[in-house]
C-alpha positions in Angstrom: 137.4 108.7 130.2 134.4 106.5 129.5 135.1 102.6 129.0 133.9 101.8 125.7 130.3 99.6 125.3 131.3 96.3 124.4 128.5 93.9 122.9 128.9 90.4 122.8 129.0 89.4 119.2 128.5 85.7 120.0 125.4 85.1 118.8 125.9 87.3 115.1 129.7 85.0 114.7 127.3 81.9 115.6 125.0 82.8 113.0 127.5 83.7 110.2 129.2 80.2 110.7 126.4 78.8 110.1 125.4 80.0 106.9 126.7 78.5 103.2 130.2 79.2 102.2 128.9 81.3 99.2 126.4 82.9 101.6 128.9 83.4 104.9 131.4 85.2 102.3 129.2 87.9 101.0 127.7 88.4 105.1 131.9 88.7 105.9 132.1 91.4 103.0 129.0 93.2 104.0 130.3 93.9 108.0 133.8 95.3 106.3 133.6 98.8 108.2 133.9 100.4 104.7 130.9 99.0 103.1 128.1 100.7 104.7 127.2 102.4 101.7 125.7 98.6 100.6 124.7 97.6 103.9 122.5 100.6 105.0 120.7 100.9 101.2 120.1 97.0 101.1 119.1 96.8 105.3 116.2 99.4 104.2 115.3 97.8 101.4 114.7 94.8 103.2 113.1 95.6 106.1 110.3 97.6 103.4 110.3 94.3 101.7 109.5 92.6 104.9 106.5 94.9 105.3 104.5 93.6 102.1 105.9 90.1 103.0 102.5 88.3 102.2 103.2 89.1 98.8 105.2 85.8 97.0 108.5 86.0 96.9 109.1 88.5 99.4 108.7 87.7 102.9 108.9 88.5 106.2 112.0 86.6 107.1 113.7 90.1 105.1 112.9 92.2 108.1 115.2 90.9 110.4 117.6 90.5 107.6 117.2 94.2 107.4 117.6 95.4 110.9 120.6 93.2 111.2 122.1 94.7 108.6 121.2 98.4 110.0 122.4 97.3 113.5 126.2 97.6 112.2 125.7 101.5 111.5 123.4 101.9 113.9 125.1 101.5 117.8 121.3 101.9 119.3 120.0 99.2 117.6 123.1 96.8 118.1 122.8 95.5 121.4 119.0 95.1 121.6 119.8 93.3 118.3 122.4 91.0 119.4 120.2 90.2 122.5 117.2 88.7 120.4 119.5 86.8 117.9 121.1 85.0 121.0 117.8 84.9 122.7 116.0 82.8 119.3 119.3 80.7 119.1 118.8 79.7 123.0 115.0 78.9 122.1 116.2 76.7 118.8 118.9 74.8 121.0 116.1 74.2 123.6 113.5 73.1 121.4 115.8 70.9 119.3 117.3 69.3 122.7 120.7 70.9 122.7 122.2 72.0 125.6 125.4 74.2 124.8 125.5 75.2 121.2 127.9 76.1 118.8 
């Protein structure tokens, strides 16, 4: 039997304690396992928001939103994912002199 693929889902818990109460509430509710009908329809909408993000208002700070989102449902994009959000968190602690993190 094949041992599951685990994927370290430090940097994604990092990232949601981070965020506003109001904010980090609605993230929780959106990775429930049964509310992928919301996360898939609003990660898509996003990420085609990011695309005309010179527009005002919209922006491209949506399509990572997006793809995060889509990452839950989608095991391929999950680990490569999970490997730039921690690999943007080690550049932020670096460049704002932090060694460890939260």
């Amino acid at each position: 039997m094949a041992e599951p693929d685990l994927v370290d889902e430090r940097p994604l818990r990092r990232l949601l304690a981070a965020l506003p109460g109001p904010v980090r509430r609605g993230a929780e509710w959106l990775r429930r396992p049964g509310a992928g009908w919301a996360r898939v329809p609003l990660g898509v909408v996003l990420i085609l928001g990011g695309f005309v993000g010179f527009l005002p208002i919209l922006g491209f700070w949506m399509l990572p939103l997006g793809i995060l989102l889509l990452a839950e449902d989608l095991p391929f994009l999950k680990r490569p994912t999970l490997r730039a959000l921690g690999a943007v968190q080690d550049w932020w602690d670096r460049r704002r002199g932090r060694a460890g993190g939260a």
